[in-house]
C-alpha positions as CSV (number, residue, x, y, z in Angstrom):
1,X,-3.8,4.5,-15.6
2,X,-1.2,1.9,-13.5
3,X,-2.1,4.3,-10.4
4,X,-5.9,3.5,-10.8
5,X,-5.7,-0.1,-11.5
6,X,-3.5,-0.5,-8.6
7,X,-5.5,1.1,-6.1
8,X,-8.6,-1.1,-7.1
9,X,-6.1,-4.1,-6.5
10,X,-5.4,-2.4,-3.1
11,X,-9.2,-2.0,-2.4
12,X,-10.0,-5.6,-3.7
13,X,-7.8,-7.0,-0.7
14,X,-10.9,-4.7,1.9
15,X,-13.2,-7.6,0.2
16,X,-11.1,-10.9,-0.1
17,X,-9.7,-10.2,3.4
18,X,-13.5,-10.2,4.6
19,X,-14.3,-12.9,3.0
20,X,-11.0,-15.0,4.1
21,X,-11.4,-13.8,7.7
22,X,-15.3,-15.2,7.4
23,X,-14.3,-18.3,5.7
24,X,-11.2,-19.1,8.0
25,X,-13.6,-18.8,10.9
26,X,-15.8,-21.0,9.4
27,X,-13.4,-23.8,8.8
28,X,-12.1,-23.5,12.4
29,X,-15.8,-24.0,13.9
30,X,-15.9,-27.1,11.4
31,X,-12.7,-28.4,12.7
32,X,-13.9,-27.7,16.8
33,X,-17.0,-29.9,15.7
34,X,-15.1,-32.0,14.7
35,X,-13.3,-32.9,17.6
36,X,-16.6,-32.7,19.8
37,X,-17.8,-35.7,17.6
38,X,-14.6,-37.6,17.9
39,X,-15.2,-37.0,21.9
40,X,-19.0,-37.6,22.1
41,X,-18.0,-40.8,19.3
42,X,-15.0,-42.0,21.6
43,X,-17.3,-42.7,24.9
44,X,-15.7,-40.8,27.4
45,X,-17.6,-41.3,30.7
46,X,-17.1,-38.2,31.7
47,X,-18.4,-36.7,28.1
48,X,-21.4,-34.7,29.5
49,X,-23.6,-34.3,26.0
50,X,-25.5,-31.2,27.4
51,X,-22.8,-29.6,29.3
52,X,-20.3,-29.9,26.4
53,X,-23.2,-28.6,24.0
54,X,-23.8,-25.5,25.8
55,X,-20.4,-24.1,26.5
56,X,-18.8,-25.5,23.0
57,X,-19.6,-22.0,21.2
58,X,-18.6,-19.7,24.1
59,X,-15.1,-21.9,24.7
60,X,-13.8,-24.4,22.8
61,X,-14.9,-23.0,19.3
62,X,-14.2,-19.0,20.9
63,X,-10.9,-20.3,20.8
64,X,-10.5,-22.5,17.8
65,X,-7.5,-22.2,15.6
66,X,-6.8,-23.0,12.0
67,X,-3.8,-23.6,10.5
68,X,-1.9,-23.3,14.2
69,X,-3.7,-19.4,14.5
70,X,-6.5,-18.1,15.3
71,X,-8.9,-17.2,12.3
72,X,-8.3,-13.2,13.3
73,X,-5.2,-13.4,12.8
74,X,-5.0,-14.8,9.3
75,X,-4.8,-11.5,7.9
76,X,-1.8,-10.0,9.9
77,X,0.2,-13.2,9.3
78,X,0.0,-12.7,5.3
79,X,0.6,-9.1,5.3
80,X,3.9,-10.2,7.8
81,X,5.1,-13.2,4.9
82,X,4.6,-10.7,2.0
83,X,6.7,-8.2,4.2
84,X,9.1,-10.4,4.6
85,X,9.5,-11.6,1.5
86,X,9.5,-8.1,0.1
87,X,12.2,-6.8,2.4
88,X,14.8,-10.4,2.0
89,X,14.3,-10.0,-2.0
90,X,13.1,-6.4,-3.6
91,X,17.0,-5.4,-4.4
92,X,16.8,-8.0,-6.8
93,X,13.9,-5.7,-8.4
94,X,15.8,-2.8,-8.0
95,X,18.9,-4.4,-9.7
96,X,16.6,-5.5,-12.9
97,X,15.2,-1.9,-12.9
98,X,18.9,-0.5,-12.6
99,X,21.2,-2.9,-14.1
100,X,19.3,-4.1,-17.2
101,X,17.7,-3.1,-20.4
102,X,14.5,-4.4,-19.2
103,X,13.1,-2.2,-16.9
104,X,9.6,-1.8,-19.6
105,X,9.9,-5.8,-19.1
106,X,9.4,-6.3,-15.4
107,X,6.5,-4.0,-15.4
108,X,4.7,-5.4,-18.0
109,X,5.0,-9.3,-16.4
110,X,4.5,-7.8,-13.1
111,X,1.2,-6.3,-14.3
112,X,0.3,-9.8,-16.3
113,X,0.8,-11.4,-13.0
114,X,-1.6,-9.0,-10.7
115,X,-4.0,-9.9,-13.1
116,X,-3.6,-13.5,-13.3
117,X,-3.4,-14.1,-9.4
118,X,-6.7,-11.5,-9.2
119,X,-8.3,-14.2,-11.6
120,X,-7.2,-16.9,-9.7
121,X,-8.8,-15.3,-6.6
122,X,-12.5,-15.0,-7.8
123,X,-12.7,-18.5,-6.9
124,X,-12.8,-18.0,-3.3
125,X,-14.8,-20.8,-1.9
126,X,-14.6,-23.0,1.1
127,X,-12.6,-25.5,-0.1
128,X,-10.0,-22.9,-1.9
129,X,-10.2,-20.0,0.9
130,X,-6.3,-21.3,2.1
131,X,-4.5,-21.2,-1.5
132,X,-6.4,-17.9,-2.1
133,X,-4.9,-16.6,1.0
134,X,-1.5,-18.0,-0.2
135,X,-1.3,-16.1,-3.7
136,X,-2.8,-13.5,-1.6
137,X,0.8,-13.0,-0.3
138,X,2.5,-13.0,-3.7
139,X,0.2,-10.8,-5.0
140,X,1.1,-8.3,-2.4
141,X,5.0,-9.1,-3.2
142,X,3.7,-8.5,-7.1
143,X,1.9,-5.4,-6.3
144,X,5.7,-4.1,-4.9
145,X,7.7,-5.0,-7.3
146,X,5.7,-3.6,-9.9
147,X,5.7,-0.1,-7.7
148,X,9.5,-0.5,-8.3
149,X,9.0,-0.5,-11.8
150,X,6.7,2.4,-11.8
151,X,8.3,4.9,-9.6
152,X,11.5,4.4,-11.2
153,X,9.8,6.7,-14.2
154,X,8.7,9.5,-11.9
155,X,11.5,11.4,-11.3
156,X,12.3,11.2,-15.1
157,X,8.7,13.4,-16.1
158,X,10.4,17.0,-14.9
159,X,12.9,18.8,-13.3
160,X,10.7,21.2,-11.8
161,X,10.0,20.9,-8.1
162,X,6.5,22.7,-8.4
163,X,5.7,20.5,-11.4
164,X,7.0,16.8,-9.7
165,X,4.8,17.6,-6.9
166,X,1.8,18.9,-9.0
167,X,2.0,14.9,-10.5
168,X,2.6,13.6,-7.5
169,X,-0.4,14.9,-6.0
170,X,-2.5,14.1,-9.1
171,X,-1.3,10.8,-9.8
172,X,-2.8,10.5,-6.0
173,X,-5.8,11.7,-6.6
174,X,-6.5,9.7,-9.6
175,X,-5.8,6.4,-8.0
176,X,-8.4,7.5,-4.8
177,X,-11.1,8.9,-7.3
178,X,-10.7,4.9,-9.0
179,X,-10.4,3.1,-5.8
180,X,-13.9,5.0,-4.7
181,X,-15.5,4.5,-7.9
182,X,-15.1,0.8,-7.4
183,X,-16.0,0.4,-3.8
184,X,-19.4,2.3,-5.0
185,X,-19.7,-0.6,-7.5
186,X,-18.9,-3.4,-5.1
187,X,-20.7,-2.6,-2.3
188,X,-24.0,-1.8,-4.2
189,X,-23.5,-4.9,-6.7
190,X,-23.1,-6.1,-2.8
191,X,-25.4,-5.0,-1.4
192,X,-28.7,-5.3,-4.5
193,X,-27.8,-8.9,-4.9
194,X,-27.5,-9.3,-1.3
195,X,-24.2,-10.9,-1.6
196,X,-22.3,-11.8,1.7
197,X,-18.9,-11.7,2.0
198,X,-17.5,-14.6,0.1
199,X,-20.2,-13.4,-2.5
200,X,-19.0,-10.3,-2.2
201,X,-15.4,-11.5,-2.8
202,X,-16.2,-13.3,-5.7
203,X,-17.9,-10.0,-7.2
204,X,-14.6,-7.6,-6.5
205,X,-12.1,-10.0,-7.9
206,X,-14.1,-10.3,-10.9
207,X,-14.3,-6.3,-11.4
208,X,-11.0,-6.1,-10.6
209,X,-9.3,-8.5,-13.5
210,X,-11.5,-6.3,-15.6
211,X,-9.9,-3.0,-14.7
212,X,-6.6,-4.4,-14.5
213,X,-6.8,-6.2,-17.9
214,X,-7.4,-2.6,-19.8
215,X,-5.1,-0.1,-17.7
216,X,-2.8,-2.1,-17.1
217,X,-2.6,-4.1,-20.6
218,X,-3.3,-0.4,-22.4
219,X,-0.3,2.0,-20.2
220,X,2.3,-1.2,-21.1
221,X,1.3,-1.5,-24.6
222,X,1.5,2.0,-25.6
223,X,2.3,4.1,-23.0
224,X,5.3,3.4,-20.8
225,X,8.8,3.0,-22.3
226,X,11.7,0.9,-22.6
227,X,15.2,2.3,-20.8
228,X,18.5,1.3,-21.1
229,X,20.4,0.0,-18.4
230,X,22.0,2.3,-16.1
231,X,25.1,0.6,-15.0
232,X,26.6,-2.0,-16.1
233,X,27.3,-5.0,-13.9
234,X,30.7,-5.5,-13.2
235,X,32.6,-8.3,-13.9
236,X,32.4,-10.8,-10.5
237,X,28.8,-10.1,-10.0
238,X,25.9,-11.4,-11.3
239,X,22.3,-10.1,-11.0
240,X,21.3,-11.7,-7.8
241,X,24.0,-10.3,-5.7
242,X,24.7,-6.6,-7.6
243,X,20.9,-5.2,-6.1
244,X,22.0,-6.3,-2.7
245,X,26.1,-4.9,-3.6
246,X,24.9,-1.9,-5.0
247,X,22.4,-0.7,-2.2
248,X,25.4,-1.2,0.4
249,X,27.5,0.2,-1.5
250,X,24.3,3.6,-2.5
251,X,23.8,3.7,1.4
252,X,27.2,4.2,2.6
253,X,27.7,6.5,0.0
254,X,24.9,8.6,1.0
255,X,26.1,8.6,4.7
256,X,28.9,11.1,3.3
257,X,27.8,12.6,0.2
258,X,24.0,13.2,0.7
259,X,22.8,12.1,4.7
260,X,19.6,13.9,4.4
261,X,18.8,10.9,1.9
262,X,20.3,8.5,4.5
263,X,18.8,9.6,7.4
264,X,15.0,10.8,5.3
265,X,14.9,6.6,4.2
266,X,15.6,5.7,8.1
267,X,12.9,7.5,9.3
268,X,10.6,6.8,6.3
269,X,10.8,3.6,7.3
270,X,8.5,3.5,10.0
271,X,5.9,5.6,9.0
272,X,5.5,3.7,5.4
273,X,5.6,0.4,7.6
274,X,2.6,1.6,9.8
275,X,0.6,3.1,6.7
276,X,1.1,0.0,4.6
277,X,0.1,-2.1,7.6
278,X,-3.0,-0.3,8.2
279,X,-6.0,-1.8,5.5
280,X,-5.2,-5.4,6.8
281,X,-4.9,-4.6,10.5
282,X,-8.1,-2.0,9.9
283,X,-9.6,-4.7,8.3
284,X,-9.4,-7.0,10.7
285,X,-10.4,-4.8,13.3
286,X,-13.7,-3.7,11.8
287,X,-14.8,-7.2,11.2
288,X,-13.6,-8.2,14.6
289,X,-13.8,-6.3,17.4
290,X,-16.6,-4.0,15.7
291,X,-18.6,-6.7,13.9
292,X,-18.4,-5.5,10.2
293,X,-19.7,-7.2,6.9
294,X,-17.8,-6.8,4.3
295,X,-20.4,-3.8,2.5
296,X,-20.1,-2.3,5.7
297,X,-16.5,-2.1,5.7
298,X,-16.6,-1.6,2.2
299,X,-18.7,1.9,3.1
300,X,-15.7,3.1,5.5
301,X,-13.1,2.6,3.1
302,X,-15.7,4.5,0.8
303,X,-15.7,7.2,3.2
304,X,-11.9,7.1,3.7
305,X,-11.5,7.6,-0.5
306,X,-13.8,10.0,-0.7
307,X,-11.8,12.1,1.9
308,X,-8.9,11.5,0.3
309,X,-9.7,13.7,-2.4
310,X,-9.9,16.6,-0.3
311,X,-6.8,15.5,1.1
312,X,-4.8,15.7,-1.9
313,X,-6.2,19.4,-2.7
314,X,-5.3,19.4,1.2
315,X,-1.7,18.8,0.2
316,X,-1.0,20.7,-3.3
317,X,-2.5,24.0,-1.7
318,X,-0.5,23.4,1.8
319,X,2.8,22.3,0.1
320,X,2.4,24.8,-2.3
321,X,2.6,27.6,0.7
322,X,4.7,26.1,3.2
323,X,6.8,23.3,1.4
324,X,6.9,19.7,0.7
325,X,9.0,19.1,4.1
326,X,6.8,21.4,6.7
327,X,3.7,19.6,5.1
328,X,5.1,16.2,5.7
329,X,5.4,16.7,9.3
330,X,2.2,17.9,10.1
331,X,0.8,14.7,7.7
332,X,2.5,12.7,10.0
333,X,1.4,14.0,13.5
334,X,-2.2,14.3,11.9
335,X,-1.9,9.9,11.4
336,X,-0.8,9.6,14.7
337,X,-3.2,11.7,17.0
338,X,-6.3,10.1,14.5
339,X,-4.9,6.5,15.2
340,X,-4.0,6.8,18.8
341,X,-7.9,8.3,19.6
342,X,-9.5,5.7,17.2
343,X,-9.5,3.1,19.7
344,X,-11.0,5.2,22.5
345,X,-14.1,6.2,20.3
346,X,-14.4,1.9,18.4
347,X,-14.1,-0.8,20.8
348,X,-17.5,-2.2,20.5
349,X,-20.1,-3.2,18.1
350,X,-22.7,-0.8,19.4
351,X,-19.7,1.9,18.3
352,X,-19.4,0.7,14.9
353,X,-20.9,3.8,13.2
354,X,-18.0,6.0,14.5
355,X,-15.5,3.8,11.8
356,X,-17.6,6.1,9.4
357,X,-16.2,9.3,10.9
358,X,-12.7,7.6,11.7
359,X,-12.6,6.8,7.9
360,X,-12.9,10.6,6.7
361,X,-9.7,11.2,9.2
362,X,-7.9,8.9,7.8
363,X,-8.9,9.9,4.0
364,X,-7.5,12.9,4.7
365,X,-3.9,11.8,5.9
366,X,-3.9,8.9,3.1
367,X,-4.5,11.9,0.3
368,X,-1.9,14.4,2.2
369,X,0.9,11.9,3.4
370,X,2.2,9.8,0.3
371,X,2.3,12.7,-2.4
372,X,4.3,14.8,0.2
373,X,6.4,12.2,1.2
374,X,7.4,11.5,-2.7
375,X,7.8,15.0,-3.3
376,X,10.3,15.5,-0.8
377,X,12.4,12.3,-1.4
378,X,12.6,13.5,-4.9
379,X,13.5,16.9,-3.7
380,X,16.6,15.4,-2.3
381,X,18.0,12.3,-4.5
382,X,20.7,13.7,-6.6
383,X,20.7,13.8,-10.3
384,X,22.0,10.7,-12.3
385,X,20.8,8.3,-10.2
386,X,17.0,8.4,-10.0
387,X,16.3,5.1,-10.9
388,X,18.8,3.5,-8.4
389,X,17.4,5.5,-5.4
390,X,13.7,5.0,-6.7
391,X,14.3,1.7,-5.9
392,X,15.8,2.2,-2.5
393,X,13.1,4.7,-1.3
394,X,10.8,1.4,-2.1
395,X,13.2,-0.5,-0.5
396,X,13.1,1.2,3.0
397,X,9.1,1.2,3.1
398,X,9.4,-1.9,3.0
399,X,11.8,-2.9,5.2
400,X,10.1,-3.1,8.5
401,X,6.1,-3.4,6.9
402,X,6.1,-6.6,8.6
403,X,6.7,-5.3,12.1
404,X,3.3,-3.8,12.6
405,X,1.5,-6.7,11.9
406,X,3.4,-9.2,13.5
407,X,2.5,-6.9,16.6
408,X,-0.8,-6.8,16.0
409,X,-1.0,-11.1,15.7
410,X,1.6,-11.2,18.4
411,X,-0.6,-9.3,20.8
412,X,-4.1,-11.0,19.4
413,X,-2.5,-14.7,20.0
414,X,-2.2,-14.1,23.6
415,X,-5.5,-12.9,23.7
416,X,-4.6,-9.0,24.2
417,X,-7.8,-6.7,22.6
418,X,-6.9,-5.2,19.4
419,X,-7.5,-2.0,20.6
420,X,-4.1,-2.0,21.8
421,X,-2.7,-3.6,18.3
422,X,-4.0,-0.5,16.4
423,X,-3.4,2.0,19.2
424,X,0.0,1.3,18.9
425,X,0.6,2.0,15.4
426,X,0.7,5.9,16.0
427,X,3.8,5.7,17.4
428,X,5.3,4.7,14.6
429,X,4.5,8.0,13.1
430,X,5.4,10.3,15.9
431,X,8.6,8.6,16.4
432,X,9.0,9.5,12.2
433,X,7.6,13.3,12.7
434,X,10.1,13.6,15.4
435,X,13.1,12.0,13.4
436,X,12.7,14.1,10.5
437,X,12.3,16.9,12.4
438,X,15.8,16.9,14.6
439,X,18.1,15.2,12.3
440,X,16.7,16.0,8.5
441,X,18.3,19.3,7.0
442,X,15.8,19.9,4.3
443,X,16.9,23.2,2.9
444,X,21.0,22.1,3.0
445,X,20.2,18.2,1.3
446,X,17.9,19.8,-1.8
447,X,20.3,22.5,-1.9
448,X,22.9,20.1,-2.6
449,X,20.6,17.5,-4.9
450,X,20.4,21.0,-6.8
451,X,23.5,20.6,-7.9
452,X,23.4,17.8,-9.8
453,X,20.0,18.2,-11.4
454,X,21.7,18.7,-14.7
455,X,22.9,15.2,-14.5
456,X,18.9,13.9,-14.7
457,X,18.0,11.7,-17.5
458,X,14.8,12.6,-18.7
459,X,11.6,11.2,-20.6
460,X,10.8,12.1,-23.7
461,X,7.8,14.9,-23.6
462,X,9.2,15.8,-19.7
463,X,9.2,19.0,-18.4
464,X,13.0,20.9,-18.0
465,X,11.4,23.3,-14.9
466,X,12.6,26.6,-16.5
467,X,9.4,28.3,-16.0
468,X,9.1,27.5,-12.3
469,X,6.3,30.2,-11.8
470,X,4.2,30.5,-8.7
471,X,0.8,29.8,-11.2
472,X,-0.3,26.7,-9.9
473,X,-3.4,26.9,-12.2
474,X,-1.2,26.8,-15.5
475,X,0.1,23.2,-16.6
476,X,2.4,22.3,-18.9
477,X,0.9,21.0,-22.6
478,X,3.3,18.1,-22.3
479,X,3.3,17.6,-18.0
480,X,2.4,13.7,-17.1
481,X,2.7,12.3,-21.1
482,X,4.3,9.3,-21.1
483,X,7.4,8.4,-23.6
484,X,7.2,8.6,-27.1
485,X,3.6,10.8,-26.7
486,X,3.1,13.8,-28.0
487,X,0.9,16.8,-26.7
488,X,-3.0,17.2,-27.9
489,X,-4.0,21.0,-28.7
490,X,-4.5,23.2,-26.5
491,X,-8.5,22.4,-26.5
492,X,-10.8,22.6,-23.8
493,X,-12.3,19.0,-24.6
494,X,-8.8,17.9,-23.9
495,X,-8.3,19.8,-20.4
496,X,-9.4,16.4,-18.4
């Protein structure tokens, strides 16, 4: 249920970005006729009224800025604040996850606040279109935190490798199959009342305070549990400063005990920056360079979803036959050769309906990439200290997520085609495929994370992994139930 309602808060951002980018540009073509009136107003003897009139759209408003920028870049600079924000200050969320008895806490106001700022947001108008794209970034700094909160659970559901990845995937395919059910709703509600994209806007945030209000309100009312700390903080220390004392301290310690971890969080680094990056430089670029409404944009994020799907299956059945590590790889190189071609294929309107087919690419690496890449970070984390390295593993995605799109504005402030912005993005993840592959010893750091297994502190109604058969068809009565729940019979009319 928290998977689902936060991919429809991911997918709400396709819409309000659209209808930020429209409204931005709107204000800055107020703002250049503006200060054509002042001109024409001012007498200037060499103001040419015709002249000035016919070149104002193609030059002067081209170029008009808002807010210091230009209106295409307003959604790159808010992804690279949140980034920012998130990498200076998520050990603090770490350390409340780790360090205090209110781990249930910060995910339940972290969920009230998605759903206030969401609220807050369906009044996207001209005259609000800034402080929307304000909260904006502290709803993307929300949306993190709260992952915190969330993942720290997962590696307490089993011990079983073939189980965790079996959740993995399906907590993944969930969240796609709810994300794609609500851009179906949006972009016909869209579309029938023939919305545009402020309209449009307006319509998603609504849809999505609803969603959030019941899964997120019902899964931390009933559902998820409360945890005790684990570890105390020390005398000396306080909150603030332990998350940021504690991950120094977890990282050097991994550099001798366990550098598979280590060196698995460098390289995840980039990749999860690039990946994260993506929606707001994709959506930039479709309404940009290809000429986009939002419904249409909508559609290719529809098509993206719905590929996703398949992607998941993609990655249980591939996983299940060649491992969590080989499959992450070839995720990896699959992003980068789609992204680097992309820009070949999209570079002008008249090219726009080859997004469509660029979307079911990507579909298919969103649904194969992030339940690998949890799977095998869990693989390797020893026992004990799950929650604590949870964290961290959030941590160093988002450590660099504001790189890629201050590229992308960098390079679109001095007037360099987007093309390029995107284009370089797959770098990122063949510089990560490679990484992994020359200085990540799979098989000796699970090996060793084997070892202390015993040491994991489990949920209630979790899975111990003794029966580690090869049946992927047979699950558990009690796999994915959350604290304090107990397991329905053994009915087919509770299968789903």
């Amino acid at each position: 249920m928290d998977s689902a309602a936060r991919g429809c808060v991911i997918i709400s951002g396709i819409f309000l970005g659209s209808g930020l980018l429209y409204l931005s540009k709107e204000a800055a073509g107020s703002a250049c006729l503006a200060a054509y009136n002042e001109r024409m107003k001012a007498g200037d003897p060499g103001f040419d009224f015709v002249t000035e009139l016919e070149t104002l759209d193609d030059t002067e408003c081209a170029d008009a800025k808002i807010y210091g920028m230009k209106p295409s870049s307003l959604l790159s600079v808010m992804a690279t604040a949140s980034g920012l924000m998130t990498a200076s200050t998520m050990p603090l969320a770490g350390a409340v996850v780790d360090h205090t008895k209110y781990r249930w806490h910060a995910g339940a106001v972290s969920a009230f606040l998605l759903c206030f700022i969401n609220f807050i947001q369906m009044f996207i108008g001209s005259s609000t279109w800034f402080f929307c794209a304000i909260l904006q970034v502290f709803a993307s700094y929300t949306y993190v935190f709260h992952s915190v909160v969330q993942y720290a659970y997962l590696p307490e559901l089993t011990n079983s490798s073939k189980e965790l990845a079996k959740m993995a995937a399906s907590f993944n395919l969930w969240q796609f199959l709810a994300e794609t059910l609500y851009l179906m709703v949006v972009v016909a509600l869209g579309i029938g009342l023939g919305l545009d994209d402020v309209g449009t806007a307006q319509i998603s945030q609504f849809l999505v305070v609803l969603i959030c209000l019941f899964f997120l309100g019902y899964s931390w009312t009933y559902l998820f549990g409360h945890r005790p700390a684990l570890h105390e903080i020390e005398s000396g220390d306080s909150l603030l400063n332990v998350g940021f004392k504690r991950m120094s301290s977890t990282f050097r310690e991994l550099r001798g005990e366990y550098p598979d971890v280590r060196t698995f969080l460098l390289g995840m680094a980039f990749s999860e920056a690039a990946a994260s990056a993506f929606a707001t430089i994709a959506v930039t670029y479709l309404v940009e360079v290809l000429g986009m409404k939002s419904q249409e944009t909508g559609i290719v994020f529809m098509c993206t979803l719905l590929f996703a799907v398949p992607g998941s299956i993609l990655c249980k059945k591939l996983t299940a036959k060649i491992g969590p590590y080989k499959s992450y790889q070839y995720a990896l190189i699959w992003w980068g050769v789609v992204t680097c071609v992309a820009p070949l294929f999209m570079h002008k309107p008249e090219q726009s309906t080859n997004a469509y087919f660029f979307g079911i690419l990507w579909g298919i690496g969103f649904g194969w990439i992030y339940p690998t890449q949890r799977t095998c970070y869990c693989e390797l984390i020893p026992g004990g200290q799950e929650s604590e390295l949870m964290g961290l593993y959030i941590f160093a995605g988002q450590i660099i997520v504001w790189f890629p799109p201050l590229l992308f504005t960098t390079l679109n402030e001095k007037g360099i085609g987007m093309e390029v912005g995107l284009g370089l993005c797959c770098g990122f993840f063949f510089f990560i495929a490679l990484f992994i592959m020359r200085f990540v010893d799979y098989e000796a750091g699970t090996a060793k994370a084997l070892e202390t297994r015993d040491k994991r502190k489990m949920g209630e109604g979790a899975t111990n992994g003794e029966d580690d058969s090869d049946d992927d068809d047979v699950e558990s009565p009690t796999s994915g139930l959350g604290p304090g729940m107990k397991p329905k019979p053994d009915n087919s009319s509770n299968m789903l």
